[in-house]
MDTraj code that builds the backbone (N, CA, C; nanometers):
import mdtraj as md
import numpy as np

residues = "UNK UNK UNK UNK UNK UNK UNK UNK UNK UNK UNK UNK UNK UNK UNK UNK UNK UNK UNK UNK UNK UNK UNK UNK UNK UNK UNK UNK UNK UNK UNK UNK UNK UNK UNK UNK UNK UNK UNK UNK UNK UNK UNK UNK UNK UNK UNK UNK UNK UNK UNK UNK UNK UNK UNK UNK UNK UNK UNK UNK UNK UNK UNK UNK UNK UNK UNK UNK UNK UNK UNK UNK UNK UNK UNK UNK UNK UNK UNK UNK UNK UNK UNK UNK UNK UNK UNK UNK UNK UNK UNK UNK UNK UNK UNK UNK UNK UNK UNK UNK UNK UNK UNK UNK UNK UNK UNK UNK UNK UNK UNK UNK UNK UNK UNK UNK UNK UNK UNK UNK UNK UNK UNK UNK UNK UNK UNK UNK UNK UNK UNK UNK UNK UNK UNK UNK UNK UNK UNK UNK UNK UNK UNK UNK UNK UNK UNK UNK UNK UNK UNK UNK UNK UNK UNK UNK UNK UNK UNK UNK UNK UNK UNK UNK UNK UNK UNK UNK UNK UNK UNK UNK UNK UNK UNK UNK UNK UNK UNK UNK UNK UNK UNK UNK UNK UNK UNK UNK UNK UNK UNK UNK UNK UNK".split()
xyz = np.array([
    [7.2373, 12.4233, 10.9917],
    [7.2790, 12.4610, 11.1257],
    [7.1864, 12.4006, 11.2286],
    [7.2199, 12.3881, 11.3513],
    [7.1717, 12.3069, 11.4366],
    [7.0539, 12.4591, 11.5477],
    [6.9341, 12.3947, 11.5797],
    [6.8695, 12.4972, 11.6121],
    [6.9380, 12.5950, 11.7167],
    [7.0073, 12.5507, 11.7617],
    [7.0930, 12.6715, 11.9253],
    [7.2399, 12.7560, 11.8674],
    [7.2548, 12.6431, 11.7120],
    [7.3500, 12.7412, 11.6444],
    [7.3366, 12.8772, 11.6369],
    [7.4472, 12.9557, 11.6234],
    [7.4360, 13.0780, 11.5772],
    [7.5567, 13.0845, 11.4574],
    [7.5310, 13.2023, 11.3649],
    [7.6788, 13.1732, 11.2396],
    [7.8066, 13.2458, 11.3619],
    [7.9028, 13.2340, 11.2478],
    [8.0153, 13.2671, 11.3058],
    [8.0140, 13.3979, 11.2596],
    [7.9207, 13.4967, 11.2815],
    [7.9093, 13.6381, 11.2072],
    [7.7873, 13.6226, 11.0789],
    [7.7810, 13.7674, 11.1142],
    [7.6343, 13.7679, 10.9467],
    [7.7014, 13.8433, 10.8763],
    [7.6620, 13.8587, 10.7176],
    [7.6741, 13.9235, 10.6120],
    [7.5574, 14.0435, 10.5980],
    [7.5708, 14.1835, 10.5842],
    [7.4806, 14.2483, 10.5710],
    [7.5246, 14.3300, 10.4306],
    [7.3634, 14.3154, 10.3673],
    [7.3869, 14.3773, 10.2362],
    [7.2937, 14.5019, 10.2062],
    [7.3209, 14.6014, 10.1767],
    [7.2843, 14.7183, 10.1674],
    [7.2712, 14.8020, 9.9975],
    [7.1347, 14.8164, 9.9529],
    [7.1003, 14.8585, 9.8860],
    [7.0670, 14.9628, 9.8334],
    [7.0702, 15.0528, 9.7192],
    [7.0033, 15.1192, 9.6354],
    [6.9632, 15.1549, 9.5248],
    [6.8433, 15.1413, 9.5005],
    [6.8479, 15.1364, 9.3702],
    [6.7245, 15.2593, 9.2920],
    [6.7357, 15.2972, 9.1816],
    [6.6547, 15.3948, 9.1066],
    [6.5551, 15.3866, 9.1259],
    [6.4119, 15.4619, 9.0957],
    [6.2880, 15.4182, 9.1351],
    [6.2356, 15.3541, 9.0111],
    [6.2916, 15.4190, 8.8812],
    [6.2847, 15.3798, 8.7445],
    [6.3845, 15.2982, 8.6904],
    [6.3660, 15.1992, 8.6046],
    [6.2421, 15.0788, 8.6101],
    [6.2461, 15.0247, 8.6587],
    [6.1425, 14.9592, 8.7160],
    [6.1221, 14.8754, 8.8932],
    [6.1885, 14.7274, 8.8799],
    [6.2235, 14.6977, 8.7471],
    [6.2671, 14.5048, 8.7231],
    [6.3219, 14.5113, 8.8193],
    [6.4537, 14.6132, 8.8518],
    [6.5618, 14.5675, 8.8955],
    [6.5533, 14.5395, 9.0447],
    [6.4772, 14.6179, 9.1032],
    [6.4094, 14.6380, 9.1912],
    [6.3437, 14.4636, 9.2879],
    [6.2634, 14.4576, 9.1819],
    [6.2063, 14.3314, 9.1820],
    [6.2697, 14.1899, 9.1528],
    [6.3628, 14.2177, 9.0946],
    [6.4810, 14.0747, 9.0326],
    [6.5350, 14.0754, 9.1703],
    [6.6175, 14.1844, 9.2111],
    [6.6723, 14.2071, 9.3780],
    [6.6039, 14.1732, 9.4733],
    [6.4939, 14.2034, 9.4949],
    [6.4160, 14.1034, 9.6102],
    [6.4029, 13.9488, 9.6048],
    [6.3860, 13.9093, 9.4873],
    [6.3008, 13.8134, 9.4560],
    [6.4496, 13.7247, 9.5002],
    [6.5280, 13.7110, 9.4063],
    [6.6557, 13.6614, 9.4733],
    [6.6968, 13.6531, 9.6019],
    [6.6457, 13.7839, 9.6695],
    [6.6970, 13.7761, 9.8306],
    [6.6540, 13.6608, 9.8679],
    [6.5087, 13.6985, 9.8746],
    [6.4093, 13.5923, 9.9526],
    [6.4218, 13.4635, 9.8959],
    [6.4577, 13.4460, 9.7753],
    [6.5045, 13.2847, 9.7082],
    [6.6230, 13.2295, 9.7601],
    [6.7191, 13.3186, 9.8148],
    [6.8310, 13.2832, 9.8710],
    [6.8145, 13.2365, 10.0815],
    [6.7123, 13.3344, 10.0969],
    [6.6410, 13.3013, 10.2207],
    [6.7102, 13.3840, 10.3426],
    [6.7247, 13.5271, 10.2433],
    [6.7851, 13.6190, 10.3435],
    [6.6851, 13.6957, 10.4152],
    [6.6906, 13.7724, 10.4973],
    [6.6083, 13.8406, 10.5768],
    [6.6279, 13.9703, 10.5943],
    [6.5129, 14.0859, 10.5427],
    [6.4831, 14.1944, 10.5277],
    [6.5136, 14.2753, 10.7105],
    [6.6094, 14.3569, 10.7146],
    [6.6103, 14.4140, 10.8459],
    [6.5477, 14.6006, 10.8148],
    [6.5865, 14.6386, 10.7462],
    [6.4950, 14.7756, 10.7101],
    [6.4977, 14.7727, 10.5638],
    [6.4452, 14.8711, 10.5429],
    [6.4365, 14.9515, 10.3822],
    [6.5935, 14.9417, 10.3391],
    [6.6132, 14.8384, 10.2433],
    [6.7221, 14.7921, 10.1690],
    [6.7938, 14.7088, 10.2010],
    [6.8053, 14.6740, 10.3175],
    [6.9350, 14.5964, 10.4266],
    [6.8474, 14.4707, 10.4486],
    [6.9684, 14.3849, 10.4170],
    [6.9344, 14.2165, 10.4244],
    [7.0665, 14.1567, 10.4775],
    [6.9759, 14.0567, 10.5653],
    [7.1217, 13.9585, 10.6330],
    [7.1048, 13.8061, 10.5935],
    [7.2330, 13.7293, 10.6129],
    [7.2765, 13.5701, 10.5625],
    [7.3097, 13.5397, 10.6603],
    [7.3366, 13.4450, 10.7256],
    [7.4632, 13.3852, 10.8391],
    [7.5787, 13.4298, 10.7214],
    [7.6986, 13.4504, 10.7821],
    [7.8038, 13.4159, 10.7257],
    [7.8869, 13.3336, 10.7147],
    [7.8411, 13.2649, 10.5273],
    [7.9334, 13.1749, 10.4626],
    [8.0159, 13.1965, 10.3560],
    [8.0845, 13.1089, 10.3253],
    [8.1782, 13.1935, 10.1603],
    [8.0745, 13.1633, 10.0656],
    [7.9448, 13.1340, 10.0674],
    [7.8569, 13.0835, 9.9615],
    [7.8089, 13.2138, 9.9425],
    [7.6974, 13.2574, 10.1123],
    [7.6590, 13.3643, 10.1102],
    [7.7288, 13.5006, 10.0727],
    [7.8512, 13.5034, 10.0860],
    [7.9591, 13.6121, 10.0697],
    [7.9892, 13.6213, 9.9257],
    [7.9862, 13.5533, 9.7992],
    [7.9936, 13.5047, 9.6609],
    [7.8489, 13.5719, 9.6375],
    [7.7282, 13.5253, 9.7050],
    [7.5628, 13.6019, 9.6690],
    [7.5743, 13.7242, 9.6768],
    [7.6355, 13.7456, 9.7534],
    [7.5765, 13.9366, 9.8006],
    [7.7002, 13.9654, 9.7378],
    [7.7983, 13.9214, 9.6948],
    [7.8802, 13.9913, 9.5996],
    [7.8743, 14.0498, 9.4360],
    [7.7792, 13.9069, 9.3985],
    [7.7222, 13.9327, 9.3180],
    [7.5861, 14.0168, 9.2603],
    [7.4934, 13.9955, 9.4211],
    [7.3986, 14.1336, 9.3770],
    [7.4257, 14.2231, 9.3579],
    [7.5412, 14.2594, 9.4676],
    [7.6053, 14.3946, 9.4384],
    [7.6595, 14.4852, 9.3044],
    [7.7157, 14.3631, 9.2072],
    [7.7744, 14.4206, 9.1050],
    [7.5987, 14.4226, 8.9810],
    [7.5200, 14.3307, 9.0463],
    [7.4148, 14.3788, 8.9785],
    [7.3298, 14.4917, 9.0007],
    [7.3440, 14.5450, 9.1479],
    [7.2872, 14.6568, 9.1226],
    [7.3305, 14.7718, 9.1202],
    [7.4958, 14.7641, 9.1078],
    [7.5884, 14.8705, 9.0346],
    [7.5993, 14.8606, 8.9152],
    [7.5215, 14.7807, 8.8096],
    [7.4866, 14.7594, 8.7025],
    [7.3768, 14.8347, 8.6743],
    [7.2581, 14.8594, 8.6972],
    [7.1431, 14.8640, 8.7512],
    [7.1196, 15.0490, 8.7952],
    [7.2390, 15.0636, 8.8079],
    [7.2530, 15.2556, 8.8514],
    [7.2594, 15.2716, 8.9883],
    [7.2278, 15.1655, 9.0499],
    [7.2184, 15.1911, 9.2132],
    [7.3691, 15.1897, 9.3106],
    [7.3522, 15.1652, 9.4410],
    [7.4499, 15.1302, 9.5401],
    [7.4158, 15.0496, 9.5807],
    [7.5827, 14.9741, 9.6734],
    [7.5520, 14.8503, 9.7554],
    [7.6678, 14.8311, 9.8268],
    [7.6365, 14.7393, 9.9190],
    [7.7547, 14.7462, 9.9872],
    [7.7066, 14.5914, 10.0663],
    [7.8367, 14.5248, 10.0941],
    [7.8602, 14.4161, 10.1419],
    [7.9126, 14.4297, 10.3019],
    [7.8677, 14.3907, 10.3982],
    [7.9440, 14.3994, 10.5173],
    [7.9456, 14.2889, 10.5996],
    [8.0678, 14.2706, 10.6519],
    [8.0580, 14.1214, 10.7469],
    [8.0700, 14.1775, 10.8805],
    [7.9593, 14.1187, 10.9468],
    [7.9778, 14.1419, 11.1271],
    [7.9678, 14.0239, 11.1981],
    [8.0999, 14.0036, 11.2136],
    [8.2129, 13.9103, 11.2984],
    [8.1829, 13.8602, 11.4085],
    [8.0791, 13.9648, 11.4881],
    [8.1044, 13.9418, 11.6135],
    [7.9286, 14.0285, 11.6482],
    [7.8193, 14.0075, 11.7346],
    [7.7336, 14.0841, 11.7729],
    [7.6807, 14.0188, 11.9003],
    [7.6166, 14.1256, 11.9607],
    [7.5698, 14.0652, 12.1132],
    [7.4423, 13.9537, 12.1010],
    [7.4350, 13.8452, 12.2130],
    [7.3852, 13.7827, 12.1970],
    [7.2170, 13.7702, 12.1617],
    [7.2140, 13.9168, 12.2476],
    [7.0808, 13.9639, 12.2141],
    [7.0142, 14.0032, 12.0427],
    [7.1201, 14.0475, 12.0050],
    [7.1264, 14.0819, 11.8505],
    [7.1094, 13.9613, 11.7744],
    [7.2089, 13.8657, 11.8340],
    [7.2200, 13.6972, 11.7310],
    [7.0592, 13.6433, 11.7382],
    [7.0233, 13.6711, 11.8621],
    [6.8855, 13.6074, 11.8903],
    [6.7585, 13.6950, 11.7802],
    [6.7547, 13.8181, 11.8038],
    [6.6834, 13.8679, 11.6800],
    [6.6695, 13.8590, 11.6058],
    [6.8027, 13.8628, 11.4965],
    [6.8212, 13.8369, 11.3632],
    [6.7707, 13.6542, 11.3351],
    [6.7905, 13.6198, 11.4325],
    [6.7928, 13.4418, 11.4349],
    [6.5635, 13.4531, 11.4245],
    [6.5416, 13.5338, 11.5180],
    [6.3812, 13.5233, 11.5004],
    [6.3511, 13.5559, 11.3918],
    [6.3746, 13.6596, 11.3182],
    [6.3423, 13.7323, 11.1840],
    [6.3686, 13.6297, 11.0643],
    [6.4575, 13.5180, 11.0848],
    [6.4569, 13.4477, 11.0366],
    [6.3252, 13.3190, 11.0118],
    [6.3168, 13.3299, 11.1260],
    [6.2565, 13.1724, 11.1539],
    [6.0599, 13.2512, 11.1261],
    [6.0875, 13.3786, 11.1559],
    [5.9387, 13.4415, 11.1163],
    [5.9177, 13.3778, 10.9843],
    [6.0501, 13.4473, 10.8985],
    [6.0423, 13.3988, 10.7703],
    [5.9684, 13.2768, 10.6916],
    [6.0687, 13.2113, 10.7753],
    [6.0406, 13.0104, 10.7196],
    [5.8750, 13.0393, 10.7943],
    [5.8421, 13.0352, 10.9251],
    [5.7180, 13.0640, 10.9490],
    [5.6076, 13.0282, 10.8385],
    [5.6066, 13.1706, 10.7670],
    [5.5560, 13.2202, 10.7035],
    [5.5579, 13.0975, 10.5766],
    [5.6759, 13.0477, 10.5195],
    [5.6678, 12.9578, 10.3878],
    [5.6130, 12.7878, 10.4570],
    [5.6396, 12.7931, 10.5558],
    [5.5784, 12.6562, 10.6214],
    [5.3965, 12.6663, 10.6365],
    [5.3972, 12.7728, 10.6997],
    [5.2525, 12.7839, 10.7233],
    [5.1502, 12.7622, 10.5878],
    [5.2175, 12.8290, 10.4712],
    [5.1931, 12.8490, 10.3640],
    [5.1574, 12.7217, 10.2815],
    [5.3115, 12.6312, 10.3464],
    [5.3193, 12.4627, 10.2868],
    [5.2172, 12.3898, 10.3866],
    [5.1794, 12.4240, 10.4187],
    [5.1027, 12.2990, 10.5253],
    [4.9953, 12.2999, 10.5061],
    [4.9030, 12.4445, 10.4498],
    [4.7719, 12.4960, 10.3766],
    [4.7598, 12.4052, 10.2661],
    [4.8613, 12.4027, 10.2004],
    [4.8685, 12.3280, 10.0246],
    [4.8556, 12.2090, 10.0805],
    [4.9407, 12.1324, 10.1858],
    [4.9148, 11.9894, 10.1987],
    [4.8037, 11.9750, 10.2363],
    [4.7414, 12.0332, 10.3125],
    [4.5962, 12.0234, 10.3877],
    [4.5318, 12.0220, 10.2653],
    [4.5300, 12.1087, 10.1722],
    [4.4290, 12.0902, 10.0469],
    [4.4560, 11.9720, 9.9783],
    [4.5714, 11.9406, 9.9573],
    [4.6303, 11.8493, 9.8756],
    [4.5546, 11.6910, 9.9151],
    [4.5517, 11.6803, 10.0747],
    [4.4983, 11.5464, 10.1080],
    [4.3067, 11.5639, 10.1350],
    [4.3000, 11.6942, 10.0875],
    [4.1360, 11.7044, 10.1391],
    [4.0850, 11.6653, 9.9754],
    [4.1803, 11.6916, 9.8914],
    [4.1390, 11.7055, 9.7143],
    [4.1512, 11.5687, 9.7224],
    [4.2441, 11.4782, 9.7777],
    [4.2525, 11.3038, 9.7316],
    [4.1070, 11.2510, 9.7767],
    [4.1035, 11.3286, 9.9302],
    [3.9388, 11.2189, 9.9943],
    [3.8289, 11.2967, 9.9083],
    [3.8193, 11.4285, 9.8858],
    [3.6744, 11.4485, 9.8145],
    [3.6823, 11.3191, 9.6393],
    [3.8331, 11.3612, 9.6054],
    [3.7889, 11.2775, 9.4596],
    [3.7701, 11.0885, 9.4743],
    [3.8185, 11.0504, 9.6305],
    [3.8113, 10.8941, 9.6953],
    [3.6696, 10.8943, 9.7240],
    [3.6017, 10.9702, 9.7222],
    [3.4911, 11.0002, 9.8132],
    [3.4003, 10.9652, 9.6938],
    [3.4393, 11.0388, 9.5918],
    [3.3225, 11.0617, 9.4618],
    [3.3489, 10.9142, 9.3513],
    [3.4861, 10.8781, 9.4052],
    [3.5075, 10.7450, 9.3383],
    [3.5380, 10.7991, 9.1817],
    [3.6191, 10.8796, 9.1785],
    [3.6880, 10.8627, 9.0504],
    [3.8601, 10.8743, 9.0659],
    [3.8275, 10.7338, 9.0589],
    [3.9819, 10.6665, 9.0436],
    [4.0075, 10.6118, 8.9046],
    [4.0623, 10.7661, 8.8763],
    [4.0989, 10.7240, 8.7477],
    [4.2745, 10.7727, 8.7004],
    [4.3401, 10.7609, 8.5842],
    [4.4865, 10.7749, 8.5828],
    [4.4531, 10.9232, 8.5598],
    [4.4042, 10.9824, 8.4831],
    [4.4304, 11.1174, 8.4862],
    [4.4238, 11.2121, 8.6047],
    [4.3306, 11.1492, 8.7483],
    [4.3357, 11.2113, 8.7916],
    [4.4629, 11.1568, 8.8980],
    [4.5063, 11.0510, 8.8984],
    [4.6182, 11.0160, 8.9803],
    [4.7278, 11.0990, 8.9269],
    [4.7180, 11.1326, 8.7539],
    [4.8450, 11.1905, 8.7232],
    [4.8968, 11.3209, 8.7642],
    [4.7189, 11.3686, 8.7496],
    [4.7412, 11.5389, 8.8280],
    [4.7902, 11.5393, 8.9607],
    [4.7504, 11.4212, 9.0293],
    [4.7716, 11.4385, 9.1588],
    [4.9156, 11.4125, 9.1697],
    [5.0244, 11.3579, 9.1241],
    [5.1145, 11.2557, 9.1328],
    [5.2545, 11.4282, 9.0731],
    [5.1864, 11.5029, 8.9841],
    [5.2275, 11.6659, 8.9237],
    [5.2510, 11.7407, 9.1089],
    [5.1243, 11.7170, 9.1264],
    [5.0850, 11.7953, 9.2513],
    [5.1381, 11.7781, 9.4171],
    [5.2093, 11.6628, 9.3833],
    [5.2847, 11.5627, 9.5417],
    [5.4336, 11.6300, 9.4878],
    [5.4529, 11.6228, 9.3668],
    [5.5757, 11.7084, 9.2850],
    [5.6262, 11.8130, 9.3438],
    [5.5264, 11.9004, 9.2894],
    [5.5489, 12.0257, 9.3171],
    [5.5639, 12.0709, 9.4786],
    [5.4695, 11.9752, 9.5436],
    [5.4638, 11.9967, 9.6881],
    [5.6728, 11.9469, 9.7501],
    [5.6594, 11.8538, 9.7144],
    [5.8062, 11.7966, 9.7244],
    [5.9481, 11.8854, 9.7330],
    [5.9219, 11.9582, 9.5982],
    [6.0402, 12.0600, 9.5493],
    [5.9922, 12.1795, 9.6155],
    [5.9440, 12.1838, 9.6569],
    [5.9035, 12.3821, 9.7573],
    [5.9328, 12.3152, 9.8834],
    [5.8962, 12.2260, 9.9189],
    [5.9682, 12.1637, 10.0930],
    [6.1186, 12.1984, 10.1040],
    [6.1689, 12.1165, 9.9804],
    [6.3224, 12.1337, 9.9963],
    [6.3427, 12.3039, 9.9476],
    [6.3201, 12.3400, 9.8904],
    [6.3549, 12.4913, 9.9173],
    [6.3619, 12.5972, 10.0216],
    [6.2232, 12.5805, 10.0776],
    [6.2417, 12.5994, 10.1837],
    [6.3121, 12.5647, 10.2733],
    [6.3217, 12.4530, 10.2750],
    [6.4635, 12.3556, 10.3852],
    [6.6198, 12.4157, 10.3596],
    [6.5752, 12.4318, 10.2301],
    [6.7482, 12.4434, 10.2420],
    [6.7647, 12.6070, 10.2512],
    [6.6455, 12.6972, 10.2868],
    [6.6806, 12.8163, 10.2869],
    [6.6331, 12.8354, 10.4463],
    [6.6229, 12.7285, 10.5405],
    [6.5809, 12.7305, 10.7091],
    [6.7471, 12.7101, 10.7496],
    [6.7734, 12.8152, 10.7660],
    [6.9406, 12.8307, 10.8608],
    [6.9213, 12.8069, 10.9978],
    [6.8178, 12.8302, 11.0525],
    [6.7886, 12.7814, 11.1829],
    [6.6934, 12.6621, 11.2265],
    [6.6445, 12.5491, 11.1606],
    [6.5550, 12.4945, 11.1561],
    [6.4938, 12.4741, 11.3203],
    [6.3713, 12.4072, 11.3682],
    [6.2863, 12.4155, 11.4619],
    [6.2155, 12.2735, 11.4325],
    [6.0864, 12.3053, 11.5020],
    [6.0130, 12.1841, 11.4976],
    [5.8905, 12.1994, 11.3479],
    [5.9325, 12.2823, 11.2932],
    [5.8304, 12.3389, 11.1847],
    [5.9412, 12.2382, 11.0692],
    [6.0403, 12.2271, 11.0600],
    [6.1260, 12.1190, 10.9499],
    [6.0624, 12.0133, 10.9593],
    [6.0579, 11.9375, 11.0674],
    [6.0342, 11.8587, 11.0882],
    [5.8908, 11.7754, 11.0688],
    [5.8121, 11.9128, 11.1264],
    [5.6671, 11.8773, 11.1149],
    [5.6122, 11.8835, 10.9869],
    [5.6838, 11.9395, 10.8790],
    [5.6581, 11.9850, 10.7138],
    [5.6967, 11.8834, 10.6415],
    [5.8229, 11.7749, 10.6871],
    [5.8763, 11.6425, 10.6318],
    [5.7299, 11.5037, 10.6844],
    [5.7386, 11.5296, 10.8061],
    [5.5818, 11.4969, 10.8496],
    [5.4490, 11.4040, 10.7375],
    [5.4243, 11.5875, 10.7253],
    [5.3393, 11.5973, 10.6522],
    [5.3530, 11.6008, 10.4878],
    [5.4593, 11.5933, 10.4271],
    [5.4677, 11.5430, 10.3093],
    [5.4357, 11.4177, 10.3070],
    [5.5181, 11.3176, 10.4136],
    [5.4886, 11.2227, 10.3972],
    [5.3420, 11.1467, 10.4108],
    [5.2606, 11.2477, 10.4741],
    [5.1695, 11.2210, 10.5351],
    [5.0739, 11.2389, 10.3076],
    [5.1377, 11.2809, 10.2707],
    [5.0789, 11.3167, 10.1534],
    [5.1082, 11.2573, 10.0682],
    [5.2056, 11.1910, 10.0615],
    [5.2653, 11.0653, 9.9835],
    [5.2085, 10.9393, 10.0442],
    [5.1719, 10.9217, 10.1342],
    [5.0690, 10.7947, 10.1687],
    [4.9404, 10.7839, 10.1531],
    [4.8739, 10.9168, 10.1550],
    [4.7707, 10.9053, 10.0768],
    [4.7514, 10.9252, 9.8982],
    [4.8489, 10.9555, 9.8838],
    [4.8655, 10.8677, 9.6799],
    [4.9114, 10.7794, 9.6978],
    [4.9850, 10.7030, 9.7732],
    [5.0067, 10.5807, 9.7670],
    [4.9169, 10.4819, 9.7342],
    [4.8057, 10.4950, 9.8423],
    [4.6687, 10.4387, 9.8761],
    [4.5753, 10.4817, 9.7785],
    [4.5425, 10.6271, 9.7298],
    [4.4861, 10.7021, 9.6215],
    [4.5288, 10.5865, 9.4703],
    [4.6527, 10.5739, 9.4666],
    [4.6929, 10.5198, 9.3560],
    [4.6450, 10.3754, 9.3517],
    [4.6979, 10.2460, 9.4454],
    [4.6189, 10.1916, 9.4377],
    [4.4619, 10.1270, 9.4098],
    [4.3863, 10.2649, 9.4636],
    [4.2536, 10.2565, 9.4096],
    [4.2301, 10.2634, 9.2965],
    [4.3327, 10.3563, 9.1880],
    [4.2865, 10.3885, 9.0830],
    [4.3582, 10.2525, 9.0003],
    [4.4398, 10.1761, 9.0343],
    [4.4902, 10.0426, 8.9417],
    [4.3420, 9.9420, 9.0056],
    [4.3304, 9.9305, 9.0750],
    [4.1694, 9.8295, 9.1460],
    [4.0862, 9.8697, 9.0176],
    [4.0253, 10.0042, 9.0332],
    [3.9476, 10.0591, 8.9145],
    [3.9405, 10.0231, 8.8151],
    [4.0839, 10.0658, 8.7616],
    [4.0754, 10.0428, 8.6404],
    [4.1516, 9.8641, 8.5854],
    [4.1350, 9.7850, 8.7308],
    [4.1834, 9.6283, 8.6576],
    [4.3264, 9.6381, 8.5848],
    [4.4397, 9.7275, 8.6750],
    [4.5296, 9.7267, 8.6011],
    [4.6186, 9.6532, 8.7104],
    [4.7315, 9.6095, 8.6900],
    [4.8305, 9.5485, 8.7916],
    [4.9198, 9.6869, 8.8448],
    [4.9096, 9.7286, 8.9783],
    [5.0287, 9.8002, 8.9937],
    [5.1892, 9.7917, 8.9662],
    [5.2297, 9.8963, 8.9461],
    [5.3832, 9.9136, 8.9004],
    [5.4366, 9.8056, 9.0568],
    [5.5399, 9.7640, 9.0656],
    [5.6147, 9.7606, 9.2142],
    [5.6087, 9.8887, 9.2483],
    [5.6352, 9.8782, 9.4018],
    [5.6345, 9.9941, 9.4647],
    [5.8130, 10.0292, 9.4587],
    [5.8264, 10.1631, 9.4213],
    [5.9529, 10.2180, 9.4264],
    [5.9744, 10.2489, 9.2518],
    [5.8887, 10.2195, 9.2028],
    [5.9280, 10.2198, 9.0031],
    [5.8648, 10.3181, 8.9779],
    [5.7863, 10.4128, 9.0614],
    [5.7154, 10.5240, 9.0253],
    [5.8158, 10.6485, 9.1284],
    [5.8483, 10.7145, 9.0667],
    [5.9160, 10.8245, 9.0799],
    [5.8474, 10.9516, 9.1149],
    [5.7451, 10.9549, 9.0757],
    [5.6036, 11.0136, 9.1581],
    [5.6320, 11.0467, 9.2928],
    [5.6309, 10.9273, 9.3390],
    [5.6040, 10.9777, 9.5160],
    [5.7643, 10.9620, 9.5757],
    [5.8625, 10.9477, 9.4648],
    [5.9586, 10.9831, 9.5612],
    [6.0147, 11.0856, 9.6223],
])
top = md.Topology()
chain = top.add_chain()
for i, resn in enumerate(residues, 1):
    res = top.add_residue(resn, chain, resSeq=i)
    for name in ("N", "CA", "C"):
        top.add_atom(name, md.element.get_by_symbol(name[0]), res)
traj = md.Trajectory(xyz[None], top)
């Protein structure tokens, strides 16, 4: 969605569940927030409304009427603008929160390349860890991305800075083929930094 978007209505999903045993409890959150919904009180979570999102909360539902609890699915069609704008912040707190989070890791991520550039060990094992580690950074960007319904200048600035982290293994890597007198791959044959 485009940042001034609003959905055409939200999905609100409404919970309850036993206090005993907590999995279910915990499987139910964990999903919310993987799906990149947003907590409005004790049980109640909202989506924009899509037929994707409407298929999710259909399905928690029958899991946590599985589960011993209640639930309930509701679509609201229509809310004041003041309301769209709230729910729209509570959102973007959200991503906030997983960006701020990603930008810590990259910051470490390019401070770990110059201390080990620094100490001069350019070597493959440690390019490999690092090359695991541009990985992992990679696949949590897009998760997050694809769970930012409202994106901002924080998308943007997080694509940024990946890249900003893939150029320094780029350069990282290089050093370590110099090192070790090896010929680099072409650039683009390493799947690493794509």
């Amino acid at each position: 969605m485009d940042t001034d978007e609003t959905p055409a209505g939200w999905l609100v999903f409404l919970s309850q569940l036993p206090s005993s045993p907590s999995s279910p409890r915990v499987t139910l959150w964990r999903r919310l927030r993987t799906a990149g919904a947003t907590g409005m009180l004790n049980g109640s979570w909202v989506l924009p409304h899509t037929p994707a999102h409407a298929q999710f909360f259909e399905e928690l539902q029958q899991m946590v009427l599985r589960s011993g609890g209640s639930g309930f699915v509701l679509a609201v069609p229509e809310s004041s603008p003041e309301m769209d704008e709230a729910i729209v912040q509570r959102f973007r707190v959200d991503r906030d929160r997983e960006y701020n989070e990603f930008a810590e890791r990259c910051e470490a991520f390019l401070a770990e390349i110059g201390k080990e550039s620094r100490a001069g060990k350019f070597t493959f094992a440690e390019l490999e860890e690092t090359e695991q580690d541009l990985k992992k950074l990679a696949r949590w960007l897009t998760k997050i991305q694809k769970r930012d319904f409202f994106p901002d200048d924080r998308w943007s600035q997080a694509t940024e800075l990946v890249e900003r982290c893939r150029g320094a293994l780029a350069r990282f890597s290089t050093a370590v083929y110099e090192a070790e007198s090896v010929q680099e791959p072409p650039a683009g044959s390493d799947s690493a930094t794509a």
